[in-house]
ZAGU-407571 format. One record per residue (C-alpha): residue number from 1; residue in one letter; x, y, z. Coordinates in steps of 0.05 Angstrom, whole numbers, plus 5000, padded with zeros to 4 digits. Layout:
% residues N
<atom k="NUM" r="A" x="X" y="Y" z="Z"/>
...
% end
This chain:
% residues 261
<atom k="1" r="X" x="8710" y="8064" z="3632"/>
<atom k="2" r="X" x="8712" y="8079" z="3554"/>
<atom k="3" r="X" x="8670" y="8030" z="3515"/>
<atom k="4" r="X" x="8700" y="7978" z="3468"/>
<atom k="5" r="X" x="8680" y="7952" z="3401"/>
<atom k="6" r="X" x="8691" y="7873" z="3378"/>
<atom k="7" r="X" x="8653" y="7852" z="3314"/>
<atom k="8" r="X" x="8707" y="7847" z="3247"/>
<atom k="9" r="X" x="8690" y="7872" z="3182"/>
<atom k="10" r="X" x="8730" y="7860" z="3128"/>
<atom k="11" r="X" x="8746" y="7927" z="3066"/>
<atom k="12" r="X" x="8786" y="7943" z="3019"/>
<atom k="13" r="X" x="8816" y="8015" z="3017"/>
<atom k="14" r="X" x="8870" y="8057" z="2992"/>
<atom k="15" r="X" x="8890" y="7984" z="2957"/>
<atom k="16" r="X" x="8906" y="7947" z="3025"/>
<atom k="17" r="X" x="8864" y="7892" z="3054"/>
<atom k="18" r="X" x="8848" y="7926" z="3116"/>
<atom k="19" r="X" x="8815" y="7894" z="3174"/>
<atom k="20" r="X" x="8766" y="7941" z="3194"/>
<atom k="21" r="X" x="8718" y="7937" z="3255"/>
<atom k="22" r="X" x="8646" y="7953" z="3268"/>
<atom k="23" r="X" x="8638" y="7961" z="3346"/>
<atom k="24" r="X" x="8581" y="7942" z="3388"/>
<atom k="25" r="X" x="8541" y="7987" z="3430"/>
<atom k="26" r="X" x="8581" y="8016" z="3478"/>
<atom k="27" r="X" x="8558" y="7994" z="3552"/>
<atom k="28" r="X" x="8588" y="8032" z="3621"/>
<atom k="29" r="X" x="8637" y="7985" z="3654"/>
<atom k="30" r="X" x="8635" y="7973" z="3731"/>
<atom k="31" r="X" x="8692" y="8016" z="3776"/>
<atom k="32" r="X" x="8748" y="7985" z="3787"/>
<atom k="33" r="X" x="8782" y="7984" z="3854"/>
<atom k="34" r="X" x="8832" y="8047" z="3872"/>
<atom k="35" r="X" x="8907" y="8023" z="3867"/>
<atom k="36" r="X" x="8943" y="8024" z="3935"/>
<atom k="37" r="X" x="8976" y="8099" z="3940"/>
<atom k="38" r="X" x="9051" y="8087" z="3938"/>
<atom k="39" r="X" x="9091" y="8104" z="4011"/>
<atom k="40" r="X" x="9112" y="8181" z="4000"/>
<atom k="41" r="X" x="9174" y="8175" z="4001"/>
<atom k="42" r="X" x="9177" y="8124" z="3942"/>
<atom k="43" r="X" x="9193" y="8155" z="3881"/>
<atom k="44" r="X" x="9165" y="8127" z="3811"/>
<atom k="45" r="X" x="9215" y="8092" z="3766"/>
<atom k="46" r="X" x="9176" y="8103" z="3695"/>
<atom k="47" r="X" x="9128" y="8155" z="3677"/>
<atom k="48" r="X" x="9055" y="8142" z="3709"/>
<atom k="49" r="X" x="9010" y="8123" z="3653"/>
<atom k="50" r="X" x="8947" y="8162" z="3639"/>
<atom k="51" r="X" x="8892" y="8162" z="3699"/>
<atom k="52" r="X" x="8832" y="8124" z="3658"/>
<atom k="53" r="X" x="8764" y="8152" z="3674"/>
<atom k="54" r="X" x="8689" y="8141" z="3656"/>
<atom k="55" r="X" x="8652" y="8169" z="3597"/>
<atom k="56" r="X" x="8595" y="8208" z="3617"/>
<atom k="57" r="X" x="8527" y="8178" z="3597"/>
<atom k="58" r="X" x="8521" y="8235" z="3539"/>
<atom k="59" r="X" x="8589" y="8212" z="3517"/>
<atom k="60" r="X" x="8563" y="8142" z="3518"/>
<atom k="61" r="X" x="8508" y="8161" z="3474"/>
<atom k="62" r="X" x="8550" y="8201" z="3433"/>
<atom k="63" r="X" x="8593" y="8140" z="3421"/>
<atom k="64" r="X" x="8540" y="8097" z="3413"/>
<atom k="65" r="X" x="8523" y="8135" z="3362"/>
<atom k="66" r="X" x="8584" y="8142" z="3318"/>
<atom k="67" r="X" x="8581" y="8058" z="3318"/>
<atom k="68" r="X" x="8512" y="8072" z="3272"/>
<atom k="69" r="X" x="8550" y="8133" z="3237"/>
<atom k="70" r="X" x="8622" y="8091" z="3226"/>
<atom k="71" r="X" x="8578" y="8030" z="3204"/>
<atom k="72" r="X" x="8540" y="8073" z="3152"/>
<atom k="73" r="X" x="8597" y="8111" z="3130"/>
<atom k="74" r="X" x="8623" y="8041" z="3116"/>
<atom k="75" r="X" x="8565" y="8017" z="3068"/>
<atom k="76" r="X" x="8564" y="8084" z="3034"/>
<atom k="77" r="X" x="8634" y="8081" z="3022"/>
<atom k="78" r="X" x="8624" y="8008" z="2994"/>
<atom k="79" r="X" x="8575" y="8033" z="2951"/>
<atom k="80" r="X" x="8618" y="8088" z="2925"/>
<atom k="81" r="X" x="8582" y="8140" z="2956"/>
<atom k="82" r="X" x="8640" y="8171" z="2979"/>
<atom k="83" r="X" x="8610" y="8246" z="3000"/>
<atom k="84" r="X" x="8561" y="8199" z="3043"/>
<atom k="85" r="X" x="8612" y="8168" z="3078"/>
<atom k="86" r="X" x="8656" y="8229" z="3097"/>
<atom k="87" r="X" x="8590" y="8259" z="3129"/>
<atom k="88" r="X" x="8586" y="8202" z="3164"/>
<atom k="89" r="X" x="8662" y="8187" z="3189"/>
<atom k="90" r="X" x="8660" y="8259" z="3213"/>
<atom k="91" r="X" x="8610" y="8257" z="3246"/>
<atom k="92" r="X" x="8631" y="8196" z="3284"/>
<atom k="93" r="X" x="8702" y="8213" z="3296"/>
<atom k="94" r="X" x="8696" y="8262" z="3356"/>
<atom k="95" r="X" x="8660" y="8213" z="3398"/>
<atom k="96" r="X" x="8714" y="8155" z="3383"/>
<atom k="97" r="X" x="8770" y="8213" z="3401"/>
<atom k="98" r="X" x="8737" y="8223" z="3470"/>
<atom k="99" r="X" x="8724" y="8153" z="3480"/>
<atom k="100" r="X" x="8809" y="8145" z="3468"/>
<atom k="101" r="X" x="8818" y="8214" z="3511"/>
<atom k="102" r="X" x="8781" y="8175" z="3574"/>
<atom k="103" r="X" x="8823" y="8109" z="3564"/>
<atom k="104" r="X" x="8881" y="8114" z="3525"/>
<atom k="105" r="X" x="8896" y="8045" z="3546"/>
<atom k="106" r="X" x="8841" y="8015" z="3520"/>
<atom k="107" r="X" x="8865" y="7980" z="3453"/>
<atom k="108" r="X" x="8802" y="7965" z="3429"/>
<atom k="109" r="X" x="8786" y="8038" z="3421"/>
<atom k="110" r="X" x="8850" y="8064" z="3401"/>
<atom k="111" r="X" x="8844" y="8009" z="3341"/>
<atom k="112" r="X" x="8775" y="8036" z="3322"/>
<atom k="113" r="X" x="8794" y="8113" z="3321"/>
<atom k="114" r="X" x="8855" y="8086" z="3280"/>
<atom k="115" r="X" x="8816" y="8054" z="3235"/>
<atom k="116" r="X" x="8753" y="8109" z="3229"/>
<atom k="117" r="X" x="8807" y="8159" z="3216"/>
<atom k="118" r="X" x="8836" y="8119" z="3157"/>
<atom k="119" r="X" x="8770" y="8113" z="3127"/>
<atom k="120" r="X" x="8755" y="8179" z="3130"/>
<atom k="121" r="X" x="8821" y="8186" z="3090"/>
<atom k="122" r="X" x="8810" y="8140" z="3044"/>
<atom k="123" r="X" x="8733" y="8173" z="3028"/>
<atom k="124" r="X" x="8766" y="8236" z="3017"/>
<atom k="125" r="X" x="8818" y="8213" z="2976"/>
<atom k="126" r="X" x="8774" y="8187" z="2926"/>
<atom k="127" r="X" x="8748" y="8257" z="2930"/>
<atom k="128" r="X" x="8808" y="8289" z="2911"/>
<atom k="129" r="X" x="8808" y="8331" z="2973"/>
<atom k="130" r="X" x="8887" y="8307" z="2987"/>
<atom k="131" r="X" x="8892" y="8367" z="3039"/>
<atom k="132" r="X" x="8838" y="8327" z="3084"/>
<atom k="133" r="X" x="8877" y="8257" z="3066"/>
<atom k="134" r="X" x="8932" y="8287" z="3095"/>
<atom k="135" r="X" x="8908" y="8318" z="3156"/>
<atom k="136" r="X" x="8877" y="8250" z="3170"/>
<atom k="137" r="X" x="8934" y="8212" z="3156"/>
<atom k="138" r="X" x="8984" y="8250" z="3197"/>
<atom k="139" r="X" x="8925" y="8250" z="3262"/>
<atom k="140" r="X" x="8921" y="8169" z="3251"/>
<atom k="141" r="X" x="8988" y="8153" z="3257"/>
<atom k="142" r="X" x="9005" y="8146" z="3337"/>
<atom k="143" r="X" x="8947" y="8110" z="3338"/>
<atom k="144" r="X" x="8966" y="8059" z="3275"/>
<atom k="145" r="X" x="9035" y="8046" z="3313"/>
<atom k="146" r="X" x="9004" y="8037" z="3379"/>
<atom k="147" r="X" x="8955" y="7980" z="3333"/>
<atom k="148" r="X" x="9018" y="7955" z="3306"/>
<atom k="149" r="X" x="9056" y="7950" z="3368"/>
<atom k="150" r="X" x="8998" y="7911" z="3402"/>
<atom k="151" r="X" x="8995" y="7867" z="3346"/>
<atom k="152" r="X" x="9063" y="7856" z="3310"/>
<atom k="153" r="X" x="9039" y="7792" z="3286"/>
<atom k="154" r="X" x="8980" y="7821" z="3239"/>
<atom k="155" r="X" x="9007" y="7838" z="3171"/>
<atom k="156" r="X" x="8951" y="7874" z="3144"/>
<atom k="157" r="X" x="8962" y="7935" z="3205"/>
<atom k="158" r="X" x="9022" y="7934" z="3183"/>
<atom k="159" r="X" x="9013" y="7949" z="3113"/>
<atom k="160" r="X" x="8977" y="7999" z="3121"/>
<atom k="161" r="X" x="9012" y="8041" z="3173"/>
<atom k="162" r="X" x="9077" y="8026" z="3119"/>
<atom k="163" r="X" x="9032" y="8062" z="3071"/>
<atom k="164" r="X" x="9017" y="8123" z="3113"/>
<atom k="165" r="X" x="9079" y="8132" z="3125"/>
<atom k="166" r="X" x="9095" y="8131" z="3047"/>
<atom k="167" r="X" x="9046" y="8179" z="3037"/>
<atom k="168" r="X" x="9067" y="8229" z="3094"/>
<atom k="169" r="X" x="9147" y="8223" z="3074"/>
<atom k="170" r="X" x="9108" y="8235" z="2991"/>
<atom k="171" r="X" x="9078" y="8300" z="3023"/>
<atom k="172" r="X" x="9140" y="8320" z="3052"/>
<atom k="173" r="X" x="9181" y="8316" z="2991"/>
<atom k="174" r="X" x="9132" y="8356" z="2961"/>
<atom k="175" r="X" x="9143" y="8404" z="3017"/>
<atom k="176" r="X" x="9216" y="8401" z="3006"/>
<atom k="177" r="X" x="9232" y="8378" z="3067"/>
<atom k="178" r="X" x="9277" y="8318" z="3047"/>
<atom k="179" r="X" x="9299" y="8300" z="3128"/>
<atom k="180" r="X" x="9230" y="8289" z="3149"/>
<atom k="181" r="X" x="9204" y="8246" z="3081"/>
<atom k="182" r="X" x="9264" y="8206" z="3099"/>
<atom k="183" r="X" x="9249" y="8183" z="3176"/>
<atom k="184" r="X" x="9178" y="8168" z="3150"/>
<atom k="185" r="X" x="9208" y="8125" z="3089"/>
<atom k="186" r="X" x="9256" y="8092" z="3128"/>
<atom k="187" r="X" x="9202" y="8073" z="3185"/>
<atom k="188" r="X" x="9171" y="8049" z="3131"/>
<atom k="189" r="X" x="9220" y="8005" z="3099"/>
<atom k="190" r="X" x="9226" y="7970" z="3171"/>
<atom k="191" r="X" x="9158" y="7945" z="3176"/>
<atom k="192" r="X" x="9154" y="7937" z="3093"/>
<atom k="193" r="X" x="9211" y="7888" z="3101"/>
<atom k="194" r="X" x="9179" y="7848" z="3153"/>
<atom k="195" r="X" x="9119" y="7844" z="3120"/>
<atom k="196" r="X" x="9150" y="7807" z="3057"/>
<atom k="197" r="X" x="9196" y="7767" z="3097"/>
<atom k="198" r="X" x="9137" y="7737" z="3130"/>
<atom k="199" r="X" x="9100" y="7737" z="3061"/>
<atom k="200" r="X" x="9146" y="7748" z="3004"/>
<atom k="201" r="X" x="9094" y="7721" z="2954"/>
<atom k="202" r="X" x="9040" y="7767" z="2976"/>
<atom k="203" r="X" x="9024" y="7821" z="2922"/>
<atom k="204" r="X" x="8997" y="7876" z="2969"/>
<atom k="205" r="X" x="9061" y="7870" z="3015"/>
<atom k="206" r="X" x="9103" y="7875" z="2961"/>
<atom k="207" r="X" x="9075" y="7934" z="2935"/>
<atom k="208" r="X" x="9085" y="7974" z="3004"/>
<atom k="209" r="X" x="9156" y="7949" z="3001"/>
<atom k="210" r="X" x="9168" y="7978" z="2934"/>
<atom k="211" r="X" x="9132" y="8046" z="2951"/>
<atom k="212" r="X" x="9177" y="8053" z="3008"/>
<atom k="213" r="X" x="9240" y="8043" z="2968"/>
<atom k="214" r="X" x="9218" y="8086" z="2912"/>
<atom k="215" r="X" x="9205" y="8136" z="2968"/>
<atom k="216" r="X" x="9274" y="8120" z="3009"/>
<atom k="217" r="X" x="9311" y="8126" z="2945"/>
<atom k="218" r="X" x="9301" y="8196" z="2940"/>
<atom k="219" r="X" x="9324" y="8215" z="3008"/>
<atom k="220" r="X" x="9368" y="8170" z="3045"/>
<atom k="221" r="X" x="9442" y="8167" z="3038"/>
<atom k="222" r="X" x="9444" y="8086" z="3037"/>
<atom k="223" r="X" x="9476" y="8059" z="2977"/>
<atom k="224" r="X" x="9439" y="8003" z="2931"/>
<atom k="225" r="X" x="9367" y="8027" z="2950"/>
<atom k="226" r="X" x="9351" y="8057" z="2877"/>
<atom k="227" r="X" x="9378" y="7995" z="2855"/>
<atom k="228" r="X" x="9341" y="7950" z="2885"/>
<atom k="229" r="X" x="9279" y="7991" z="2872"/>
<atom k="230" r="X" x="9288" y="7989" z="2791"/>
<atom k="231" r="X" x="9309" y="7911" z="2803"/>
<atom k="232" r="X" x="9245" y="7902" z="2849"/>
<atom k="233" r="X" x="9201" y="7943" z="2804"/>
<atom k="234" r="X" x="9221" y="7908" z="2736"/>
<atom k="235" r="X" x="9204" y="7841" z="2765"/>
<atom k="236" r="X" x="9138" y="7861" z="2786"/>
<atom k="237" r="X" x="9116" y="7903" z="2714"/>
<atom k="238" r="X" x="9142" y="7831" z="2682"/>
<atom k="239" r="X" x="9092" y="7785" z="2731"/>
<atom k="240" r="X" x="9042" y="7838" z="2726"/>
<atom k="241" r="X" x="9040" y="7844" z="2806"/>
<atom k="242" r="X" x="9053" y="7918" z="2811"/>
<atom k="243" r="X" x="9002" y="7968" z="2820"/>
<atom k="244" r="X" x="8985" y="8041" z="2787"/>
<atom k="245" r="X" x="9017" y="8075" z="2830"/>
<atom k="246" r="X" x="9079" y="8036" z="2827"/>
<atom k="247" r="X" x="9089" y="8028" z="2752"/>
<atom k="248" r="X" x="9094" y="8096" z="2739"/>
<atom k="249" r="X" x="9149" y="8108" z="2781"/>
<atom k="250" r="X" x="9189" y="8048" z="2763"/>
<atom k="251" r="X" x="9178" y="8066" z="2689"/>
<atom k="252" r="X" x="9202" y="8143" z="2703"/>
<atom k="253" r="X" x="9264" y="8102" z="2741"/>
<atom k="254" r="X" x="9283" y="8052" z="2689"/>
<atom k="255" r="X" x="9271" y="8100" z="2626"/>
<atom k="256" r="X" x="9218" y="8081" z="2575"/>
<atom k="257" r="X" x="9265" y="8036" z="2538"/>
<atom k="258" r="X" x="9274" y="7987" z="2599"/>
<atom k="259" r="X" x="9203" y="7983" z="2610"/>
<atom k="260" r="X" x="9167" y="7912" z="2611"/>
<atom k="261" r="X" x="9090" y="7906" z="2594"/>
% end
């Protein structure tokens, strides 16, 4: 079957406290016994899941591999040695993809592919190559819900797949296209709101909650969400909790006459 990782690592990027983890080597796992075939005349009542089936010892070393690559990539990147890490990112990211191809299922897998892929972003953000951000972004993002569905307990997943989202319904608005910015702003509001109701002091949390209004004010048709962006946004600029990116927008919002700080 596909190989797991385990070992936590702990990162900043993109100004989220991401939990980010360094696999171990991957190892083939024994065969597991055929299911009974169903009688033919019994029909399924959901969709069969994806057959799971074992990488191939060059895959194995492949992914074995890309544990070394993602694990440099991630000192480079710490470092910021950010053309470093890309090289390295992409050059592990193929082998997590097939290793997620084999065994969708696998969780472990699907949460390191998510996780490489923002990475990647994040290196190439600080780049300035947005086009790659993007790409990266928009491939990580079945995976970051599948994380966050597995684990609706862990705040920092959710964060950041809030964020993506925020940043793929900002690149829509850019591309005009108001009705698809606002299904990724208003996913985003969901989990943004959860996230502060379970940790309404928490700075980081906050700040996802507030890019997602900014963004949801722009494009939805519910009343009071500019509102309680400006409201959210002026209490933040007076605490000093908001970020960069946030203040700018607030202060565009409230005029520079209502400005605090």
């Amino acid at each position: 079957m596909a190989p797991t990782f385990k070992k936590p690592v702990l990162t900043a990027l993109l100004a989220l406290s991401a939990a980010l983890a360094s696999p171990a080597l991957a190892q083939q796992a024994p065969d597991a016994a055929p299911p009974e075939a169903p009688p033919e005349e019994a029909a399924p009542a959901v969709a069969e899941a994806p057959v799971a089936r074992d990488l191939t010892p060059a895959e194995i070393a492949a992914f074995n591999k890309a544990v070394s690559d993602f694990t440099a990539g991630q000192s480079a990147q710490q470092k910021g040695d950010n053309a470093t890490a890309v090289a390295k990112y992409d050059a592990a990211i193929p082998a997590i993809r097939t290793a997620v191809e084999a065994d969708p299922a696998k969780g472990d897998n699907v949460n390191f592919l998510a996780n490489a892929l923002y990475a990647d972003a994040a290196a190439y953000g600080a780049l300035g190559q947005m086009d790659k951000v993007i790409a990266l972004y928009g491939e990580s993002l079945p995976y970051w819900r599948k994380v966050v569905e597995a684990k609706p307990a862990d705040a920092a997943s959710r964060n950041i797949l809030a964020g993506i989202l925020v940043q793929m319904g900002n690149q829509q608005l850019r591309d005009h296209d108001r009705g698809a910015a606002d299904s990724y702003f208003e996913e985003a509001l969901t989990l943004a709101r959860q996230t502060v109701t379970d940790q309404p002091s928490d700075a980081v949390s906050r700040n996802v909650l507030l890019s997602a209004l900014v963004g949801a004010s722009q494009t939805s048709t519910e009343e009071g969400l500019r509102d309680e962006a400006i409201s959210m946004g002026k209490a933040m600029i007076a605490d000093g909790s908001i970020d960069a990116m946030n203040k700018p927008s607030i202060e565009t919002m409230t005029g520079p006459a209502s400005t605090v700080g």
